[in-house]
C-alpha positions in Angstrom: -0.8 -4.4 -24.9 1.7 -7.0 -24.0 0.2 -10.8 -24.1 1.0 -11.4 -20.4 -1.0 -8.0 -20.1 -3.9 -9.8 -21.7 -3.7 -12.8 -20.4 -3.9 -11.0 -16.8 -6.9 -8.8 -18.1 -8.7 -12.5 -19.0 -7.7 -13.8 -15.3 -9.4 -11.0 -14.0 -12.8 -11.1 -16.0 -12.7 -15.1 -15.2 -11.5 -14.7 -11.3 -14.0 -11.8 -11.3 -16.9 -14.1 -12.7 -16.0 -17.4 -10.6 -15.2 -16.0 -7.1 -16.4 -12.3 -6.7 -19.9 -12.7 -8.4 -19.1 -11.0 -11.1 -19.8 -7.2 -8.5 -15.8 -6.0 -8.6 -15.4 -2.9 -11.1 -12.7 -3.8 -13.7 -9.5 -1.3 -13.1 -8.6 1.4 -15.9 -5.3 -0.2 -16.1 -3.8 -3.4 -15.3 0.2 -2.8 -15.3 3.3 -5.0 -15.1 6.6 -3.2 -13.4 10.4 -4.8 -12.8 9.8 -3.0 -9.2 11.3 -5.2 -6.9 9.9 -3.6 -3.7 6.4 -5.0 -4.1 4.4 -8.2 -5.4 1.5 -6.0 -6.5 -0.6 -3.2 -5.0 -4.3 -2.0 -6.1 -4.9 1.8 -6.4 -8.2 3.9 -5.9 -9.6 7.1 -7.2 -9.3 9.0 -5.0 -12.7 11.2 -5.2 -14.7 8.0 -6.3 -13.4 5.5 -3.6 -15.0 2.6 -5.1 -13.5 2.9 -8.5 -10.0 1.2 -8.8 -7.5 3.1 -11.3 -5.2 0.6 -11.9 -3.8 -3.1 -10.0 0.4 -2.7 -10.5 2.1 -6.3 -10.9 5.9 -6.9 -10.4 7.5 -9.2 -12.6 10.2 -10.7 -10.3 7.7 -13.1 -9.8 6.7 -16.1 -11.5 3.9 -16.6 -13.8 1.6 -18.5 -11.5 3.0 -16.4 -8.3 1.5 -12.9 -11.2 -1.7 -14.5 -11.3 -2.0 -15.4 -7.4 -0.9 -11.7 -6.2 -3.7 -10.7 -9.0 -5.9 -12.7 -6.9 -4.8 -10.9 -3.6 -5.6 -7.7 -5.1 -8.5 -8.2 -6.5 -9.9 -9.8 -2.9 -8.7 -6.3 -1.8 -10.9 -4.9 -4.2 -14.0 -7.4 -2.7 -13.5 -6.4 0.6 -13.5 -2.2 -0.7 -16.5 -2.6 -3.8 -18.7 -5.2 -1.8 -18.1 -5.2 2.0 -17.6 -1.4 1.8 -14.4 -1.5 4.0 -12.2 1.4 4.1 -9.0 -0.4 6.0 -7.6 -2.9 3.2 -5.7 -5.6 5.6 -5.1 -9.1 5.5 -7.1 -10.1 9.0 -10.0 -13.0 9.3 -12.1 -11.5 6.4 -9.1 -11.6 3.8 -7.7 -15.0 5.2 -11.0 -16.9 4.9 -11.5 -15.6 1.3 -7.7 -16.2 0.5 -8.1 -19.6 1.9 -11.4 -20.2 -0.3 -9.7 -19.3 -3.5 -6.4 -21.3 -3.1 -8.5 -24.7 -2.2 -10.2 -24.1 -5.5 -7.1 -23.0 -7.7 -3.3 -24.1 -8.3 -2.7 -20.5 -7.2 -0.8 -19.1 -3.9 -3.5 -15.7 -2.7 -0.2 -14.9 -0.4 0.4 -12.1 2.1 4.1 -11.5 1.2 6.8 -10.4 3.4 6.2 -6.8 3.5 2.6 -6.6 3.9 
């Protein structure tokens, strides 16, 4: 596993602890691509809804700009594992919790261009 690998996997026990109450299941897989299309995206199990196989990060983003898409994903995964919604979008429910985080980090919980 790379280092950046494991430093995201220790972002996401820590963001997991501090701002999700510790109730989001950890993915099989976290995954950095050289994609270009995407920031990040969060995929389910299909059968078991609630269980996230894997959150896909690009890496023609910074560092910090990694770590806040993590963040976006994973409040995906809050509003699927705890709110039980089925639509993943970025409307009042996303924004306020985006807006929560980034007042309490350094990080950017951005909605980028395509999505």
């Amino acid at each position: 596993m790379s280092s950046r690998v494991s430093e995201l996997w220790s972002q996401w026990h820590y963001f997991n602890g501090r701002f999700f109450g510790g109730k989001l299941r950890p993915p099989r897989v976290i995954r950095i691509t050289s994609a270009r299309s995407y920031d990040g995206y969060i995929v389910y199990d299909p059968v078991r809804t609630h269980r996230p196989v894997g959150i896909y990060l690009s890496t023609h983003q910074s560092r910090a700009a990694m770590t806040g898409t993590l963040l976006h994903e994973m409040v995906h995964q809050y509003q699927r594992e705890v709110l039980g919604l089925r639509e993943l979008d970025h409307g009042p429910v996303f924004r306020g919790l985006a807006k929560h985080i980034e007042q309490r980090t350094k990080f950017i919980v951005r909605v980028n261009r395509l999505g």
